[in-house]
N, C-alpha and C positions, 0 to 999 in steps of 0.2 A: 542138120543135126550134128552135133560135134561127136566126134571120135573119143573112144575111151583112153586115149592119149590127152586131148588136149582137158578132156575135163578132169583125169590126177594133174596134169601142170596147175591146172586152177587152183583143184584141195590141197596140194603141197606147196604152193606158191613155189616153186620149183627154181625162177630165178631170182629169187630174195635171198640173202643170206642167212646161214648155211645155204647155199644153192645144192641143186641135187642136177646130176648132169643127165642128157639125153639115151643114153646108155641105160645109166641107173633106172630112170622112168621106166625103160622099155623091161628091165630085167623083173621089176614088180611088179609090171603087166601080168609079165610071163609067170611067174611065181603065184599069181592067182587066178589064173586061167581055168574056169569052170566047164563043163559039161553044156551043151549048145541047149537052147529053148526043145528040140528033138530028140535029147538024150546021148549025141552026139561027143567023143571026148576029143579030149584037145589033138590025141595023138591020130584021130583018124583024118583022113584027105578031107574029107567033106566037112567038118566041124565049121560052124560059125565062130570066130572067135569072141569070147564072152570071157568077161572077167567082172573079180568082185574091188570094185573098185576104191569101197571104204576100205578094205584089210592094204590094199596097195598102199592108198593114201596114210592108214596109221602106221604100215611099214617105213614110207618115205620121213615123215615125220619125226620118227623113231632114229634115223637116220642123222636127219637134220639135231637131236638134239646130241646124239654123240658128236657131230662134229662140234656142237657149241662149248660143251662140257672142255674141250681142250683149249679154249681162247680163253685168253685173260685180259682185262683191263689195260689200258694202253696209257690213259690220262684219265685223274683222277673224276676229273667234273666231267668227265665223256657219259654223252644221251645214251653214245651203245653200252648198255650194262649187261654184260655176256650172260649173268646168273640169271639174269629176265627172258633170253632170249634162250635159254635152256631152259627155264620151267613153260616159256608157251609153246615150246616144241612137243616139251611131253604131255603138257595139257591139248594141244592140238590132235596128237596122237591117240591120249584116251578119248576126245570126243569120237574122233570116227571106228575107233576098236567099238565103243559103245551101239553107235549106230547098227551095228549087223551089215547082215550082206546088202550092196546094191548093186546088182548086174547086170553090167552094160554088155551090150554087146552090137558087133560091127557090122550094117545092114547090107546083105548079099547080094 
């Protein structure tokens, strides 16, 4: 069963350009760290760690298209067109904002 790490690296393609670094991952984990299947919260010893993983992933997203927004075209006939690769960031982003919660969590 994969880990709620390595399935946001999937939803945010994590190292594609914009890349999002391992750090960053972990910090939107963190940032949406839910209440355990028990009722459990994040801050107590025992929680299972659980998180919602579509809000992570249209965070990361959201991420990736501010870094795109500052790149600019390099050569004119260039395949990478930054404005392209800035609106499927933020359309990436509204698909999983759209989605609602999905929460993973890490088996004890």
């Amino acid at each position: 069963m994969e880990t709620p790490l390595e399935k946001l690296k999937k939803l945010t393609a994590w190292d594609t350009e914009p890349t999002l670094s391992g750090a960053e991952l972990d910090e939107l984990l963190a940032g949406t760290s839910l209440e355990d299947k028990d009722g459990r919260a994040p801050a107590d010893a025992l929680w299972t760690p659980t998180y919602d993983v579509n809000a992570a992933a249209a965070t990361g997203w959201l991420i990736k298209a501010g870094r795109a927004s500052s790149t600019t075209e390099t050569e004119p006939d260039s395949f990478y067109v930054t404005s392209k690769v800035f609106d499927n960031c933020c359309k990436m982003a509204a698909l999983y904002r759209a989605k609602g919660a999905t929460v993973t969590s890490v088996a004890g």
